[in-house]
N, C-alpha and C positions, 0 to 999 in steps of 0.2 A: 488768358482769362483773368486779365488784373482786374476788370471792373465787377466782374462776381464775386473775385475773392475779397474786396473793398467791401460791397454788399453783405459778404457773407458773416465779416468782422463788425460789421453796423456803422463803420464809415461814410464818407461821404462816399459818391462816386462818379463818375460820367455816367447819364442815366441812357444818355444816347447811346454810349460805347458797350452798358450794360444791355440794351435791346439789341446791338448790334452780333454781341457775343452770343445771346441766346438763340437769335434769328441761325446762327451759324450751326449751332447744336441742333436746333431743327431741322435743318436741312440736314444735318447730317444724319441725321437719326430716320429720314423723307427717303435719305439714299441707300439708308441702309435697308431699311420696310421694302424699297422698289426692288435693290438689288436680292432680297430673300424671296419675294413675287416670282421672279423671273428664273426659280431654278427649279428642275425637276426633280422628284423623290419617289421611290420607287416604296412598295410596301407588299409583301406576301401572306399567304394565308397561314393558316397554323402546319396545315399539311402539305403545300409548298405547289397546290396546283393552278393558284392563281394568282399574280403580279399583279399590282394596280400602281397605275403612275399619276402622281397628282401635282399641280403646280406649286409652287411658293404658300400661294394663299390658299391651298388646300381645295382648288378644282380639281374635278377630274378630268384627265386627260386620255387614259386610254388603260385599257383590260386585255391582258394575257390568260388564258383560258386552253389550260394542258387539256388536248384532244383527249388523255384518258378520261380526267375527270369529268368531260361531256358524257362519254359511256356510260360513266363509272356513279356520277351521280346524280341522286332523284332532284327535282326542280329548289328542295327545301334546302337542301345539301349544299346547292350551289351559290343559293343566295346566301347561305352562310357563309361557305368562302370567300365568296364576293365580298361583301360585307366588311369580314375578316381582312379583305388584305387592303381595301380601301380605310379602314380603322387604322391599321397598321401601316400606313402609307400618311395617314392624317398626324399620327401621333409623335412620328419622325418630324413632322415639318413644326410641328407644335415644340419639340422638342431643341432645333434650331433654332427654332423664334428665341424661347426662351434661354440658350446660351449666348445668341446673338445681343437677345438685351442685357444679359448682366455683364456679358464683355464692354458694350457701349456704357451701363451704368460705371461703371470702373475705370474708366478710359477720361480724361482729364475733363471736366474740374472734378473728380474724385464725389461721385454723386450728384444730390440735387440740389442747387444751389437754394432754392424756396423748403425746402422741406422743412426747415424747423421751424419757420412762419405759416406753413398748412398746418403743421402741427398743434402751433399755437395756435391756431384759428377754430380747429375744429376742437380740442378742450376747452373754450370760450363756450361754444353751443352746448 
């Protein structure tokens, strides 16, 4: 990352070497989003009668549905545990995303190479 840390000191730099290095951070950051998409997470309700399984990006994929709680509860019940465990299944992945990105934010070049040129830009306005 020599041509960002160049950038980042206000030196000159290789501006092609600079696109080249960011291009790289993007894609890694492409594999990282793809590779969070493509795992499954599971999530339960408060009273433990429904599983919900949801992808990476927070589809759903499939509903576990304890034979008691079909008995056991009325139509409003159910959609609240529903609910519940697809919430709780959303919140996981949400919860991923967000350690997956401050591990990548942290992970070399040590932040955002533009961020005190957004910064300046937007105190300008």
């Amino acid at each position: 990352m020599r041509n960002t840390a160049a950038f980042n000191e206000g030196r000159e730099g290789d501006v092609a070497g600079l696109v080249r290095e960011v291009q790289g951070r993007v894609g890694a950051l492409a594999d990282l989003l793809h590779g969070l998409s493509e795992e499954v997470v599971e999530g339960t309700d408060a009273t433990g009668a429904v599983v919900a399984r949801v992808s990476g990006a927070g589809r759903l994929l499939g509903l576990t549905v304890d034979p008691r709680a079909m008995r056991d509860l009325d139509h409003v019940a159910m959609s609240a545990a529903i609910q519940g465990a697809i919430g709780a299944a959303r919140s996981k992945v949400g919860e991923r995303l967000g350690k997956a990105m401050e591990d990548f934010a942290q992970s070399p070049p040590h932040g955002d190479p533009l961020a005190p040129y957004v910064r300046a830009l937007l105190r300008e306005e």
